[in-house]
C-alpha positions in Angstrom: -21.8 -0.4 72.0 -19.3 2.6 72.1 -16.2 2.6 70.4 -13.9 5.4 69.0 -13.0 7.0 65.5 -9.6 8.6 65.9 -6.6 10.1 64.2 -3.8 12.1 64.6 -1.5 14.5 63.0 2.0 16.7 63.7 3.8 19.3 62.4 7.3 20.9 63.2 5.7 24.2 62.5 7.2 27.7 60.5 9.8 28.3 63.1 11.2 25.5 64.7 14.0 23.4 63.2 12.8 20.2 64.8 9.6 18.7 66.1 9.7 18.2 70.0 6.2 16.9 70.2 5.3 13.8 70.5 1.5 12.1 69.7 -0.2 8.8 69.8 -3.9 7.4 69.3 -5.8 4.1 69.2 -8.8 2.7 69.8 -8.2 2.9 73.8 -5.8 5.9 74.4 -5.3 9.7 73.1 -1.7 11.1 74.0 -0.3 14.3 73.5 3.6 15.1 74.6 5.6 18.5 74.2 8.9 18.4 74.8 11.6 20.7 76.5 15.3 21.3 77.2 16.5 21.6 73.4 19.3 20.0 71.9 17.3 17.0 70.7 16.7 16.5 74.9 12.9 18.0 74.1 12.3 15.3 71.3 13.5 12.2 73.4 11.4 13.1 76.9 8.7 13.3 74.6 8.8 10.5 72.7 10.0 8.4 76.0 6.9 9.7 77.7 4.4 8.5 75.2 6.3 4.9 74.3 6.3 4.4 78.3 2.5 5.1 78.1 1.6 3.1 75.1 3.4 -0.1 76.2 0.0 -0.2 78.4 -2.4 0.3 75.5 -5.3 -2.1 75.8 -8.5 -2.0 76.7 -8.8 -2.8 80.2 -6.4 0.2 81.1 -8.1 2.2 83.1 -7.0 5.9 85.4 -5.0 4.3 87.9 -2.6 2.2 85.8 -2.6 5.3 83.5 -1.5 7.6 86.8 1.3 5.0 87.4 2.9 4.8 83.7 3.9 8.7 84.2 5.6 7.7 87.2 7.8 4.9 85.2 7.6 7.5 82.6 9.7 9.7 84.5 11.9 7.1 86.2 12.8 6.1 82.4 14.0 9.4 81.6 16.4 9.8 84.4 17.8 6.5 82.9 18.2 8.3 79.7 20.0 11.6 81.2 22.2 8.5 83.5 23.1 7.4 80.0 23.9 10.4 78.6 24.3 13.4 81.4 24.7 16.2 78.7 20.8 15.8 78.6 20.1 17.0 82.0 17.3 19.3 81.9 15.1 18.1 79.4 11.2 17.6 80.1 7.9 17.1 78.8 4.4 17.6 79.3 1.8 14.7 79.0 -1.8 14.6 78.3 -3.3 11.4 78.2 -7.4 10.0 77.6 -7.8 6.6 78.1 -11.3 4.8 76.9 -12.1 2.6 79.1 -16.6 2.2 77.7 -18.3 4.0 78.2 -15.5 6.2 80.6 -13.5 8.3 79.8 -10.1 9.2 82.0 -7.9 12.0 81.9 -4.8 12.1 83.2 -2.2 15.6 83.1 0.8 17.2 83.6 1.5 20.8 82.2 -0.1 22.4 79.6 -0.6 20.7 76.8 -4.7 20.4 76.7 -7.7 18.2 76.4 -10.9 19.1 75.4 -14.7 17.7 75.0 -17.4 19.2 72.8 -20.6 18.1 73.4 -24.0 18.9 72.0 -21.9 22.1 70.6 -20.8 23.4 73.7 -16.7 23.1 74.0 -15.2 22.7 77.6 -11.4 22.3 78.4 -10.8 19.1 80.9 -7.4 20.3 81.6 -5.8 23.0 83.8 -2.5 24.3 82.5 0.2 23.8 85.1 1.7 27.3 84.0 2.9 30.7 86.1 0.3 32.7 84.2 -2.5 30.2 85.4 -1.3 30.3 89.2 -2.0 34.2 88.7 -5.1 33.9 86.6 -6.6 31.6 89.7 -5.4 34.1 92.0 -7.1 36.8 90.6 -4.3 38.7 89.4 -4.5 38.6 86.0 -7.3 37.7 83.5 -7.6 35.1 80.7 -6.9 37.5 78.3 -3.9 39.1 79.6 -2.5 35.3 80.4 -2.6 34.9 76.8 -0.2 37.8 75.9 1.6 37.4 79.1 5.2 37.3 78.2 5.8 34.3 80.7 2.8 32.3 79.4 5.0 29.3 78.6 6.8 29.0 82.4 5.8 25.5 83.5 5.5 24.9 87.1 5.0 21.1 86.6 6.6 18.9 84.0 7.9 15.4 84.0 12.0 15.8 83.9 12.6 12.8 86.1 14.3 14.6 88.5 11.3 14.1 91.3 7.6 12.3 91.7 5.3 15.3 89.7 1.8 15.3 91.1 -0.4 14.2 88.2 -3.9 15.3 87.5 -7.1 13.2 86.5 -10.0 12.2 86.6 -12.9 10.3 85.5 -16.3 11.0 83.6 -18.4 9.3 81.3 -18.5 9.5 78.1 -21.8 9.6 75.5 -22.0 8.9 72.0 -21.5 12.0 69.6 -18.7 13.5 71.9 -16.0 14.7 70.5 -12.6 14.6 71.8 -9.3 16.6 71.1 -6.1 16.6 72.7 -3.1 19.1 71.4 0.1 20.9 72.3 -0.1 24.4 73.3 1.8 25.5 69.7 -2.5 24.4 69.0 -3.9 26.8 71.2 -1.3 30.1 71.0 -2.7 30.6 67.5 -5.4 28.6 67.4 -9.0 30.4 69.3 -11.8 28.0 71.1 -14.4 28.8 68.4 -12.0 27.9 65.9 -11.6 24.8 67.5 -15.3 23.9 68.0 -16.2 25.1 64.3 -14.0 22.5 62.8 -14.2 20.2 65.7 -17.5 20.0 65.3 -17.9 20.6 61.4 -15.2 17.5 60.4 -14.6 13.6 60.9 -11.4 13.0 62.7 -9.1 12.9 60.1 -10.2 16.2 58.2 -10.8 17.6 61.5 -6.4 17.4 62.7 -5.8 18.4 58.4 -7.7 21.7 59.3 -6.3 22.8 62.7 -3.0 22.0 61.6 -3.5 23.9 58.3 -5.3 26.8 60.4 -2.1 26.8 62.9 0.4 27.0 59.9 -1.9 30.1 58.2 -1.2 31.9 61.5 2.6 31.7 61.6 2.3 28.7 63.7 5.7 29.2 65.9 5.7 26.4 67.9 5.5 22.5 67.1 1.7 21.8 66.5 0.5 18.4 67.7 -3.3 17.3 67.1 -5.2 14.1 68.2 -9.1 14.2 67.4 -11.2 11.3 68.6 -15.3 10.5 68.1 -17.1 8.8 70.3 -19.5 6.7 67.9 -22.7 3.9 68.8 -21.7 1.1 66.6 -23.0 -2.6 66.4 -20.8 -5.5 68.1 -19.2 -6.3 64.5 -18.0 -2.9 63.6 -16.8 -2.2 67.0 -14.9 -5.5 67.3 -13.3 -4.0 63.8 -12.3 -0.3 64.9 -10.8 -1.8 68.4 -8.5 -3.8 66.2 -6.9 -0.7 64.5 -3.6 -0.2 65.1 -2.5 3.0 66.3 -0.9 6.1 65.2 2.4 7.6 66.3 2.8 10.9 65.3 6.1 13.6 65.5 8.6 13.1 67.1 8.1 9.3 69.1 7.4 8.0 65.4 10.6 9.1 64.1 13.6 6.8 63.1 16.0 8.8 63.9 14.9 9.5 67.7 14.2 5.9 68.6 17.7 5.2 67.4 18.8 7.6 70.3 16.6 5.4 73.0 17.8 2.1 72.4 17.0 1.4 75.9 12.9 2.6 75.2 10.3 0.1 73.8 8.0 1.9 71.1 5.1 0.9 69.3 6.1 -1.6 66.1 3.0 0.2 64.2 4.1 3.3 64.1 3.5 5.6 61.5 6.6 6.7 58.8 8.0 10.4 59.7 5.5 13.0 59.3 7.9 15.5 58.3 9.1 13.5 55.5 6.6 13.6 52.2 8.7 11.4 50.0 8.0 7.9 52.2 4.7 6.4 51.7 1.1 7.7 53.5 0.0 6.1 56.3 -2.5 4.0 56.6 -4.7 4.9 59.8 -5.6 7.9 61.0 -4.3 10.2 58.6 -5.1 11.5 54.9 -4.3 8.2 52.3 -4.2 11.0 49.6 -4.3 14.7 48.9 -7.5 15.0 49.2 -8.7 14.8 51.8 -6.5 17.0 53.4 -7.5 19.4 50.9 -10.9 19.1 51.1 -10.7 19.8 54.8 -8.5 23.1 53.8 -10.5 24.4 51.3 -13.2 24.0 53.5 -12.1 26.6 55.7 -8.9 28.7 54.8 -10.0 31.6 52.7 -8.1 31.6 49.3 -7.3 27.7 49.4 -9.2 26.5 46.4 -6.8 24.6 44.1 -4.5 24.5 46.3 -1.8 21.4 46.0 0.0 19.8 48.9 3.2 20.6 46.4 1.8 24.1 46.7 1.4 23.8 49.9 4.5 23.2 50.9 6.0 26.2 48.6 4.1 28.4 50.3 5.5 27.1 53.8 8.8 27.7 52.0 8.5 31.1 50.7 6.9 31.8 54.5 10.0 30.3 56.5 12.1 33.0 54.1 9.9 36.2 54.6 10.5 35.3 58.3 14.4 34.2 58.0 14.6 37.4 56.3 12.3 39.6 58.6 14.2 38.6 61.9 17.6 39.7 60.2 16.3 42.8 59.4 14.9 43.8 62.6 18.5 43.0 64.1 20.3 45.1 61.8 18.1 47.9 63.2 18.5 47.0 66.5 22.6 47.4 66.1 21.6 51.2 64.5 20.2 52.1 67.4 16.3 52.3 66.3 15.8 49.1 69.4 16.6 50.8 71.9 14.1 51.7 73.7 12.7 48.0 73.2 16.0 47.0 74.8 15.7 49.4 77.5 12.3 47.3 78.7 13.6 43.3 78.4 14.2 42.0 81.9 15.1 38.2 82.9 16.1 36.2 85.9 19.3 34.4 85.2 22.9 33.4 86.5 26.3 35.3 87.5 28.6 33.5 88.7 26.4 30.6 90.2 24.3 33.8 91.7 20.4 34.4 90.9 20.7 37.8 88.8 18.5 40.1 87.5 19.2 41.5 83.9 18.0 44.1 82.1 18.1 43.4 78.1 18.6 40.0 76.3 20.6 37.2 76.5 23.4 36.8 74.4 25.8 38.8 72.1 25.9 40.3 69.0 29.0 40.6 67.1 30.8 40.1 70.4 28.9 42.9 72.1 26.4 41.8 75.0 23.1 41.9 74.8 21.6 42.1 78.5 23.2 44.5 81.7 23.6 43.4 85.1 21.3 44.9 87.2 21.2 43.3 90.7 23.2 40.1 91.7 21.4 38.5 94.6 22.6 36.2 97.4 20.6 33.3 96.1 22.8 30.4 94.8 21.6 28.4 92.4 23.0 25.6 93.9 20.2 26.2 96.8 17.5 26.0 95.0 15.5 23.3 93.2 16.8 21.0 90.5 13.9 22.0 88.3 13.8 26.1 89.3 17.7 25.6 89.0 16.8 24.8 85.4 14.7 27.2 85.1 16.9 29.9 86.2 19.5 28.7 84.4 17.7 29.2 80.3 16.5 32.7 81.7 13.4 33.7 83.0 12.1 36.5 81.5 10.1 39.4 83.3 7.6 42.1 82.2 9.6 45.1 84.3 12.0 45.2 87.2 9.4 45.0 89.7 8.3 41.5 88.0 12.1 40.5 88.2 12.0 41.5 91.5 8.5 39.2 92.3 10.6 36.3 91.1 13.6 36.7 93.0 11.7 36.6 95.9 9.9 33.4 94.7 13.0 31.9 94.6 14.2 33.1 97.9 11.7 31.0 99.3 12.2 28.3 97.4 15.7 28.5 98.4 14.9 28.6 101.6 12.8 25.9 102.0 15.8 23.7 100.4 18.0 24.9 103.3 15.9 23.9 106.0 16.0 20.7 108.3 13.8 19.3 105.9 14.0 19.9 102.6 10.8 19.2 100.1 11.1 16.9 97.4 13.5 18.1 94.1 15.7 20.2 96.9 19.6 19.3 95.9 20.0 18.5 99.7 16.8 16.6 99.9 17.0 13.2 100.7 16.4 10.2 98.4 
């Protein structure tokens, strides 16, 4: 008899002044959410996303319910933005495994990742619905370059709730020994694969999320950092009986007070963890470190220099990080008003708005001591109003572009996209589409 040996773990990161991810596992389901659209609008689609998919946790879930709970997923976050329209925007991805013995389903949307290791070979179940994967698969680019691609992070496919969003999965079966991990992408940006099958492989569950988050953190870790490890273990009747009974764990931002009191209208899990990101209320119970040490344990086992290390010191260190970095970012603006940026400047391009007009820039957005940061370089005949409710979006935070002629590539893209909205029949997520 299978059953599964789980925890999870999340961490706002050395950047970031709140967590926007979202995490949740039990003894049936593995979830992963990374929120968008800022303004706490990235924390709420996230932890909306996972409490939709968690009211379904139980053991005879299987892919197809799974695939449907997106769908209400979505529907429930276009109540929230009907509640509260300032909202509008926000989005998340969603990866999900549901155990259903001795299967195991995936279900995804954008690019947030799953993977398996097995007999010591690691494989990624997930594609990432990205711009820099559309151009990897078309040959244009390579894995390598997609990883420094300075529009690595463009979604193409999120759940906003502004339209049905195709949703990936698929079925395969699972053996024991596998080893499963599911994770945001603020994970993998820092994080490399053999780094993730070393201590994938090398670590039970719980020590397993201690050290990747810990390994993330030691690398600057910019981005929210969201880990949910899971091992698929032969037990006897008894003992599996025991470990289906667990009661899950809710990690970032879905197990935070302060967020479900902003979603009154949202049902979450009553077992949910305390706030991650608050070391003064008690430990958890499942799924996490009871004490220091284990965490520690699973640091000093791989972070060179960690020995004796206390969570109190720990946490100075994260400190004394967050203000080498306040302190570096300030600095390299004063030089930037001396002059010495320039020629950076003079090669930052995005795709925004003028005056309700697609428009390429040339520079940054935003000011600095009332001076503009960006120059207007072509204003197109695209209105935004033309185009897509999520590209609309899109367009609207800035897209940014490697030159002019990679400005130029996605102007076009939205020309067609625009296009396509004005014809006799719009696609789905046109404004002028109908419901």
């Amino acid at each position: 008899m299978f059953a599964l040996r789980y925890a999870a773990r999340s961490d706002v990161g050395l950047i970031r002044r709140g967590n926007e991810d979202s995490g949740y596992a039990s003894p049936h389901l593995l979830i992963v959410a990374d929120g968008m659209g800022g303004h706490a609008a990235g924390e709420l689609a996230s932890a909306t996303v996972v409490a939709t998919l968690a009211a379904l946790d139980r053991k005879d879930v299987d892919e197809t319910t799974l695939v449907g709970a997106v769908d209400e997923a979505g529907r429930q976050i276009t109540a929230v933005v009907a509640g509260t329209p300032e909202l509008a925007g926000m989005g998340t991805t969603v990866t999900a495994l549901v155990w259903h013995a001795p299967d195991m389903a995936v279900v995804h949307v954008g690019d947030s990742r799953a993977y398996l290791l097995r007999d010591g070979a690691l494989v990624q179940l997930t594609i990432d619905h990205t711009y820099v994967q559309t151009l990897v698969d078309a040959g244009r680019i390579t894995l390598e370059e997609a990883a420094v691609h300075p529009r690595r992070s463009l979604l193409m496919r999120a759940i906003d709730g502004t339209e049905g969003v195709p949703v990936d999965h698929h079925v395969a079966t699972a053996m024991p020994g596998d080893r499963y991990l599911v994770c945001s992408d603020g994970l993998t940006t820092v994080v490399t694969d053999d780094d993730i099958r070393f201590i994938v492989g090398d670590r039970e569950p719980t020590a397993a999320v201690t050290a990747l988050v810990e390994l993330a953190l030691s690398r600057g870790a910019p981005d929210n950092v969201t880990v949910v490890v899971a091992h698929v273990i032969d037990a006897d009747e008894l003992t599996a009986e025991r470990m289906a009974s667990q009661p899950p764990v809710v990690v970032g931002a879905a197990g935070e007070p302060r967020v479900r009191a902003q979603l009154p209208q949202v049902r979450f899990p009553d077992d949910a963890q305390p706030d991650p990101n608050r070391p003064d209320l008690p430990p958890p119970a499942v799924g996490a470190p009871t004490s220091e040490q284990p965490a520690l344990r699973a640091l000093n086992g791989w972070l060179p220099g960690a020995q004796s290390l206390t969570l109190r010191q720990l946490r100075a260190r994260r400190i004394i990080r967050n203000t080498i970095i306040s302190a570096t970012v300030t600095i390299l603006v004063l030089l930037a008003v001396l002059g010495i940026g320039r020629l950076w400047w003079q090669n930052q391009w995005y795709v925004g708005v003028s005056d309700s007009q697609v428009t390429i820039f040339q520079g940054i957005e935003g000011s600095f001591l009332g001076v503009p940061l960006q120059r207007t370089q072509e204003v197109t005949a695209i209105s935004v109003s033309n185009l897509p409710t999520f590209n609309a979006e899109l367009v609207g935070k800035g897209i940014p572009a490697s030159d002019i002629q990679d400005a130029q590539r996605i102007v076009n893209e939205l020309d067609t996209l625009a296009t396509a909205c004005l014809s006799r029949k719009p696609p789905a997520g046109c404004p002028q589409a109908p419901l």
